[in-house]
N, C-alpha and C positions, 0 to 999 in steps of 0.2 A: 249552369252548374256542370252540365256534363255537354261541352264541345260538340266533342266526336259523334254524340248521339245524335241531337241538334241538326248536327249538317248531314247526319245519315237521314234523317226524316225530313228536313226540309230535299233534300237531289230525289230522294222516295216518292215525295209527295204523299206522305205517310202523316197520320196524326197520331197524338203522345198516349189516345184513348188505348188504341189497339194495342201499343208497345204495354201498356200500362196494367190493358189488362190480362196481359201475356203472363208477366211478372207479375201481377199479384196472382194467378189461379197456380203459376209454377212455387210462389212462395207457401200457398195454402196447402198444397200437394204434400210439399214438401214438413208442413209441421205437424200435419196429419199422420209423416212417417215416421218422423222425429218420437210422436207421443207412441205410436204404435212398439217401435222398437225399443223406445229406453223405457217408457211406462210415466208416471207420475209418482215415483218415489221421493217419500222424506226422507231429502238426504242431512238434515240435521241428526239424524238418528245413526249417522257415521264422522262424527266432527271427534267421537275419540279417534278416529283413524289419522285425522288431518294435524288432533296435537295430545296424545294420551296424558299429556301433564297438566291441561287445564280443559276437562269438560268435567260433565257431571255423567253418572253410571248408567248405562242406557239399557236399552231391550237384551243386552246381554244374559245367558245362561248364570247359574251362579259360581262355574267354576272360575269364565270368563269373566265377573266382576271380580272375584278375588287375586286372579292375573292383573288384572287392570291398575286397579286400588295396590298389589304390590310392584306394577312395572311406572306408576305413577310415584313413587315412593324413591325411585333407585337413582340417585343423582348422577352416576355416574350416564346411567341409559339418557338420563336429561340433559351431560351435556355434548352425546354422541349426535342425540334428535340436533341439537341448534348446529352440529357440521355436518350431519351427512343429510343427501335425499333423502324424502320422504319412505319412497321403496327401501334401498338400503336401511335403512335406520329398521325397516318391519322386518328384511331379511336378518338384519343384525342378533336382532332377537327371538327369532327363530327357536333356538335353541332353550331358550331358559323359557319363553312366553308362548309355546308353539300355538294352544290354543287361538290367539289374540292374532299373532301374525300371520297363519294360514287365513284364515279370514281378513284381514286388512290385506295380502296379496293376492286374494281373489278379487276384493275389491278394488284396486289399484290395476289389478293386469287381467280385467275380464276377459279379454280374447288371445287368453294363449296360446290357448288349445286350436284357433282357426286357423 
């Protein structure tokens, strides 16, 4: 499966144990940082983010469901979401939705600020 490996550990005289378990303690390292840094968030609880015209009302504020419920409503904003990006489409609406869309571009562009 992998050549190049192969013929480095056979001319090494190396076996596939050590390579193996090279890579697995650097894969483990690594998802150890993964959970560390992103967390274990339910991201179902941002799938209005991903299509506000077909989810159901989530852990939103109540000002933020009544944005939601009325930028879910507005056809024309539905059929901007089916041409523009995702981001564009939340800047888009900015103006009318600011509650909604400050929040879906913090979410969308966590590291702006770095």
């Amino acid at each position: 499966m992998f050549p190049l490996l192969a013929y480095f550990l056979t001319v090494n005289n190396t076996s596939t144990g050590v390579i193996a378990s090279t890579v697995l303690n650097h894969l483990q390292q690594l998802l150890l940082y993964f959970h560390q840094y992103f967390g274990d968030d339910d991201v179902s609880a941002l799938d209005w983010i991903r299509n506000p015209f077909e989810c159901e009302l989530t852990n939103l504020t109540g000002r933020e469901q009544e944005q939601l419920a009325e930028l879910s409503s507005d056809r024309t904003l539905h059929l901007q979401f089916s041409r523009l990006p995702l981001l564009s489409f939340w800047l888009a609406c900015f103006q009318e939705y600011s509650l909604l869309s400050d929040k879906a571009i913090d979410v969308l562009l966590p590291f702006s600020t770095t």
